[in-house]
N, C-alpha and C positions, 0 to 999 in steps of 0.2 A: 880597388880598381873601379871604376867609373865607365859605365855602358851605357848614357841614357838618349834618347830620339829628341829630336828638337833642337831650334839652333835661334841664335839673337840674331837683330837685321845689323847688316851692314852694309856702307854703300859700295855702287860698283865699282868705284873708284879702287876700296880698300881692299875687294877679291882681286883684281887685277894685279894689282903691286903685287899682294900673297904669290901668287900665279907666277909673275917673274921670277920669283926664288926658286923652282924646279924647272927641271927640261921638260921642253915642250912635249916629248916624248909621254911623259905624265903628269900633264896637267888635266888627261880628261877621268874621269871615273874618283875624282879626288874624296875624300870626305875633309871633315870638321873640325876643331879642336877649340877651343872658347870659354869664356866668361866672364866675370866682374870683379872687378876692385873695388873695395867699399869700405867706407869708416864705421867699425864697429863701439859706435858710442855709448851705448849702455855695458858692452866689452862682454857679451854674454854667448859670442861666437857663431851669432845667428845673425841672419839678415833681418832685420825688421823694416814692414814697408814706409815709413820715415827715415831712416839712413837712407842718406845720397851715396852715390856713387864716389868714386875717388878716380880721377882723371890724373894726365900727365905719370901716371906710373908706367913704367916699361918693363915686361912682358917677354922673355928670352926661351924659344922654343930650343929647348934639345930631344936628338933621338939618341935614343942607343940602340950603340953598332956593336958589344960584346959586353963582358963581365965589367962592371961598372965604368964603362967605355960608351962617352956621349960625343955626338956631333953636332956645335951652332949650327941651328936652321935657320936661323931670321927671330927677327924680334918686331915686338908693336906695342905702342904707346898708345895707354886707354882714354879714350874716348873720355868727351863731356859723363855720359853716361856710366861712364867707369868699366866699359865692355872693350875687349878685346876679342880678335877668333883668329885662324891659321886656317890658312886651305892646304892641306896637305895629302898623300899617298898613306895607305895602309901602313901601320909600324908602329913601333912602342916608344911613347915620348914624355918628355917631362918639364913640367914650367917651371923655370925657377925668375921670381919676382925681387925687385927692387924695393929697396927700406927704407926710404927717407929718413934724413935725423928730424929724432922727435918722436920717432911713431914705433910700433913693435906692432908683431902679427899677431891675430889674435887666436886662442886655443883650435885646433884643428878638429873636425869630425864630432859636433858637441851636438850635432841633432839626428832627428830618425833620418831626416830627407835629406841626401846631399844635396839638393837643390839649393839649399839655406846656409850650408854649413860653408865655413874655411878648408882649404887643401893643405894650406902650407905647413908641411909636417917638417921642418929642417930651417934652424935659424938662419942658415942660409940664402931663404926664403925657397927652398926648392921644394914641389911636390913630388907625391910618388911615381914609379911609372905606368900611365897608361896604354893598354891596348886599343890600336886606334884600329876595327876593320875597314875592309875596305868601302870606300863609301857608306859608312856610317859617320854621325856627328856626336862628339863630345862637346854637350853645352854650358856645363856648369864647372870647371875645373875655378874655381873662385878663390881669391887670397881677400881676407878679413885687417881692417888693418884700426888698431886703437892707438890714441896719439896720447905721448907722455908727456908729463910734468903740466903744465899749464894752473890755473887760477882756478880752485874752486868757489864761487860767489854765490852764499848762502844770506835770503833775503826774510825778514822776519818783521810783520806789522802788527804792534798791540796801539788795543784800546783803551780807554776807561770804562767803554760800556757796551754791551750787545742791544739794549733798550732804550734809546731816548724821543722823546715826546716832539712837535714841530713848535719851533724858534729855541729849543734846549741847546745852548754850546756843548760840545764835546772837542777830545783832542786825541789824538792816535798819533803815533811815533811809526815810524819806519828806520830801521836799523839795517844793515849792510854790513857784511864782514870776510874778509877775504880767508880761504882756509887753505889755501896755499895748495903746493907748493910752491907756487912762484908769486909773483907779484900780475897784477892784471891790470893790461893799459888799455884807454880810450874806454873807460866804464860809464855808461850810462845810466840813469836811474829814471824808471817812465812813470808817475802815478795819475790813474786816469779817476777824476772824481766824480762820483755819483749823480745823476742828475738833480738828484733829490736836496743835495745841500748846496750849499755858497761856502766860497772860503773868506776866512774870514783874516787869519794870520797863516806864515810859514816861513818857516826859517830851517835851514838858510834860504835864501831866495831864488825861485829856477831861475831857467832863461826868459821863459815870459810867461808873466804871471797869469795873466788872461788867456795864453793858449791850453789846451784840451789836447793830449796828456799834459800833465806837469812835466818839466823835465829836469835833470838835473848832468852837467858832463863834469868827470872826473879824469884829468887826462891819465893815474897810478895810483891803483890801491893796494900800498905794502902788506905783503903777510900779515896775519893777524891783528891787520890794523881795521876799524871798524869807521863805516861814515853813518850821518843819523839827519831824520830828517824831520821835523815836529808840526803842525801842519796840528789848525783850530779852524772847525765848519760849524753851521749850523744849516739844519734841517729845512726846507722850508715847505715840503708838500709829505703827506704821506706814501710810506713805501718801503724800499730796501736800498740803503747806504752799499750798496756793494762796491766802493770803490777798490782798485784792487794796484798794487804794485808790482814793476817788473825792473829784472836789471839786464844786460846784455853788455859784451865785450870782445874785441876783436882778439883775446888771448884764448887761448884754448881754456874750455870749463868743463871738466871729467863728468860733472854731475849737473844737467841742467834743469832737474828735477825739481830743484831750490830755487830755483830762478825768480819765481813769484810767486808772491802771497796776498791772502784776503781774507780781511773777519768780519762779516755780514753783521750790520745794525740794523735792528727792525725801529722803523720809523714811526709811530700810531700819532692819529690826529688826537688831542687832549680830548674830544668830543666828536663823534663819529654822529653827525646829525643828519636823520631821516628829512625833518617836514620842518618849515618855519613859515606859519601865518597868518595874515592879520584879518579880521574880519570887524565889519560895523555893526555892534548889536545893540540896541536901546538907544542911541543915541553916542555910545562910548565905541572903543577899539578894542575889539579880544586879542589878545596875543599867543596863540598857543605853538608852542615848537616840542620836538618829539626826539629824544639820545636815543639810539640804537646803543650804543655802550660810551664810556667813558673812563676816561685816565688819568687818574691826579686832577680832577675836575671840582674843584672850592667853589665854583657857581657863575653866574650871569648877572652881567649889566645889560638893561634894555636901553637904545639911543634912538631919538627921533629927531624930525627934522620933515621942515615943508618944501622942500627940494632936494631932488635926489642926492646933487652932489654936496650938500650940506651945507656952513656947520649944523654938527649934530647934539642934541645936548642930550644928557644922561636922565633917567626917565627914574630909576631906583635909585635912593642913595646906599642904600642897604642891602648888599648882596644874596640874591638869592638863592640859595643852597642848592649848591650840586651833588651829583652820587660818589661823587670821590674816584676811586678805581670799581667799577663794577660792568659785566659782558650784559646785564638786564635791559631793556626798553622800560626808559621813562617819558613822561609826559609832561611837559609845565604849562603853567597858566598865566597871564600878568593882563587885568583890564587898568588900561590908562583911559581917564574919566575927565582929564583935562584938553579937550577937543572941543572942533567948532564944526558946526554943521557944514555940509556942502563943500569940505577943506581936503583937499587929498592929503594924505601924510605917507612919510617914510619912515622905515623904522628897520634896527639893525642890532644882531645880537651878538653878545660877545660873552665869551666863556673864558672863563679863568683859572688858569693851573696855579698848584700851591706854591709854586716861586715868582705867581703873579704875574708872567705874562698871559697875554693878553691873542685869542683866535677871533676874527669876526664873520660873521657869516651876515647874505641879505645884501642890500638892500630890501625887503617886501614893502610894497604900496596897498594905499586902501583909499576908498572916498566913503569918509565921514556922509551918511543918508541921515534923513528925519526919521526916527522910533518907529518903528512898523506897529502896527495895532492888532492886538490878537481878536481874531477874524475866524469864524465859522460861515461859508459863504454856503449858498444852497447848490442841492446836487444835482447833476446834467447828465444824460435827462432827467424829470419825471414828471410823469410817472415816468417808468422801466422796467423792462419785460427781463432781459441777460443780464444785463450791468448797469451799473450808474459808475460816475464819476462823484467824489465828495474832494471839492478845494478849501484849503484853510490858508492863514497866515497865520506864524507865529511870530511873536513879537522877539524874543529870544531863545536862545539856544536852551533847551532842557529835554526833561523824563515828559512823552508826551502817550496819552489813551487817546483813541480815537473807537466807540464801542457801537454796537447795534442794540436797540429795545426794540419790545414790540409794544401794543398800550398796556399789557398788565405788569408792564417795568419790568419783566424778565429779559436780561441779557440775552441774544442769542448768536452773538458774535463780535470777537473784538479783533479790530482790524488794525490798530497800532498798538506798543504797547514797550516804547525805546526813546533811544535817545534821537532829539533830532533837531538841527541847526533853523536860526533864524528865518524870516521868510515866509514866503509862497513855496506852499504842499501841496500835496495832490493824493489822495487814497481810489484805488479802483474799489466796487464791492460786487461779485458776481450774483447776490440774494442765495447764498446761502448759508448754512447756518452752522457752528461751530463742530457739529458732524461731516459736514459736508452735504449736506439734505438739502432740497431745496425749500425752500419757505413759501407760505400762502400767500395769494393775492391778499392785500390789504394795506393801511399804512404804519409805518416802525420811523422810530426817532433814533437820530444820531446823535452824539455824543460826544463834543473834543475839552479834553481837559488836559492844560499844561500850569506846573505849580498849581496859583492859586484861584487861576483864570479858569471856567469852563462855561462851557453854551450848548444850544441843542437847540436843533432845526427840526423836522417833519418829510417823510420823502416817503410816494407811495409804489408799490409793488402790484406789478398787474401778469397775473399768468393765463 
């Protein structure tokens, strides 16, 4: 027996009609009786809130007048929504609901809340009886209803690979199979491709090859008959291949749980590169580029060219070895010593996986200068009371000292002592001494040595 407060809307249209079916005598102090019709498609006897409603079902209120002794009250056909209600007088009443072919009710009373659950206790499709008081509302009297026989369409996508690298071909299959029991008309088959690849073949061929999903229409697919769909992409950015499959059909499908499938490819770039660049040192171009990790990586061609958009011609003939598979940061180096002064150049690197194709990275540009000259200029101000400034130029990139003496050659401070690029430098020096002490008025000599170059200047200190 079902007592619960609360009632579903409907319009006034559809109280008024109710209303018609009793004497006006008691149509006032009326109460409720109501609920939903609804397709129980996981068949598990409960409403879940993705089951729709089931409309067009008709709804036959009876009372009983004695020992299993009912009187037709009126009937109503459910709503879009799948809701039905009665305005009716106090008395004990009972729904018995309509079966379409095709469909059976679904198990009655299978949860704690009758809120959720099925009523229809009688293939008949009739509920128990309720006690309706007066002006109270019964709002959940609900029939569950699961549809038989239809097309189960069970969809299944393999790969060759869950790994492949960008420009690698791969192929994956899409398989389709009908599990019956019946046959399934008007089947569709949706595969929506990954951004990350280009198609390259497929067979058999959708409806439009260019459109996003793929699609493919099958107007019957007999029991246990299987369709298959082959489909070769290649990668072209790093990422995740998620492309994924779907089928859909206008025949009933018990289990839509198989409806679609998907096997994630991880996409990695052959060469996962930090820094590519070029700098003018001595007269030559350094090339330095920096792998944050790499993947089947056999090595680098370096390409140059005196215009951006090229051609470009190959700078190594001799491939320079890569890390192969490894997650480490590497470093490379390549001086090209075949330049011309005052020449911008471009230059472009390419990495090569061990099936030989080929990633390129860059454009970088550079303008080829004349040889910087390694330079200790004097330091500004001096004398200097807080600070001096010390400027140099290095002619190239190296291990460079930059030191303080006083006159009896004792070191008492060194202020570089790294690596450092080409160029105009600049060292601060606040006078004090590798304690942190401050130093006496007088004068102390400076000191810049890179490789085999060094000089020394004079700069005095005044406290």
């Amino acid at each position: 027996m079902k007592s619960r407060k609360g009632h579903h809307s409907i319009s006034r249209i559809g109280q008024l009609f109710m209303l018609l079916w009793l004497p006006i005598s008691t149509a006032y102090g009326q109460g409720s009786l109501g609920g939903v019709a609804w397709l129980d498609q996981n068949q598990n006897g409960l409403r879940e809130s993705n089951e729709r409603g089931f409309s067009g079902i008709r709804a036959v209120l009876m009372m009983q007048t004695g020992d299993n002794q009912f009187t037709r009250i009126g009937e109503y056909v459910t709503e879009t929504t799948g809701l039905y209600i009665f305005i009716v007088p106090a008395g004990q009443y009972a729904v018995q609901f309509a079966l379409p072919d095709g469909y059976q009710f679904s198990n009655p009373h299978m949860g704690i809340s009758d809120d959720l659950d099925s009523d229809v206790e009688n293939p008949n499709g009739s509920t128990a009886v309720f006690t309706l008081a007066n002006g109270s509302n019964l709002t959940h009297v609900d029939a569950g209803y699961i549809q038989t026989g239809g097309a189960d369409l069970f969809v299944r996508k393999q790969v060759t690979t869950h790994q492949a690298i960008i420009g690698q071909e791969y192929t994956y299959l899409i398989n389709l199979i009908n599990n019956g029991p019946d046959p399934a008309n008007n089947v569709a088959v949706q595969n929506q491709l990954s951004q990350v690849v280009e198609l390259l073949q497929v067979y058999p061929e959708p409806e439009d090859r260019s459109a996003q999903p793929l699609r493919w229409f099958i107007p019957t697919l007999a029991v246990g008959e299987t369709w298959s769909a082959e489909l070769t992409v290649r990668p072209l950015t790093g990422g995740m291949d998620d492309s994924r499959c779907c089928v859909n059909t206008t025949s009933n499908d018990p289990d839509p749980s198989n409806n679609c499938d998907g096997e994630p490819i991880n996409v990695d770039l052959p060469v996962e590169l930090s820094s590519f660049e070029a700098h003018s040192v001595g007269g030559a171009v350094k090339l330095v580029w920096i792998t944050e990790s790499e993947t089947e990586n056999a090595g680098f061609f370096l390409l140059r060219s005196t215009d951006e958009q090229g051609p470009y011609e190959r700078l190594n003939e001799v491939l320079i070895d890569g890390g192969g598979t490894t997650p480490t940061r590497k470093k490379y180096e390549y001086t090209d010593k075949n330049v011309l002064q005052n020449q911008t150049y471009f230059y472009k690197l390419a990495d090569v996986n061990y099936q030989g194709q080929m990633e390129y990275h860059g454009p970088v540009s550079v303008l080829v200068t004349r040889p910087q000259e390694f330079q200790l200029l004097q330091n500004y101000p001096n004398p200097f009371n807080s600070e001096t400034r010390i400027p140099f130029v290095l002619a190239e990139d190296g291990f460079v000292r930059l030191e303080i003496y006083n006159l009896l050659g004792q070191r008492v401070r060194t202020l570089v002592a790294s690596e450092m690029t080409a160029g105009p430098q600049s060292v601060v020096w606040d006078g004090l001494n590798e304690q942190g002490l401050s130093l006496t008025t007088g004068a102390y000599l400076f000191v810049l040595q890179a490789g085999e170059q060094r000089q020394t200047r004079k700069m005095h200190l005044v406290r």
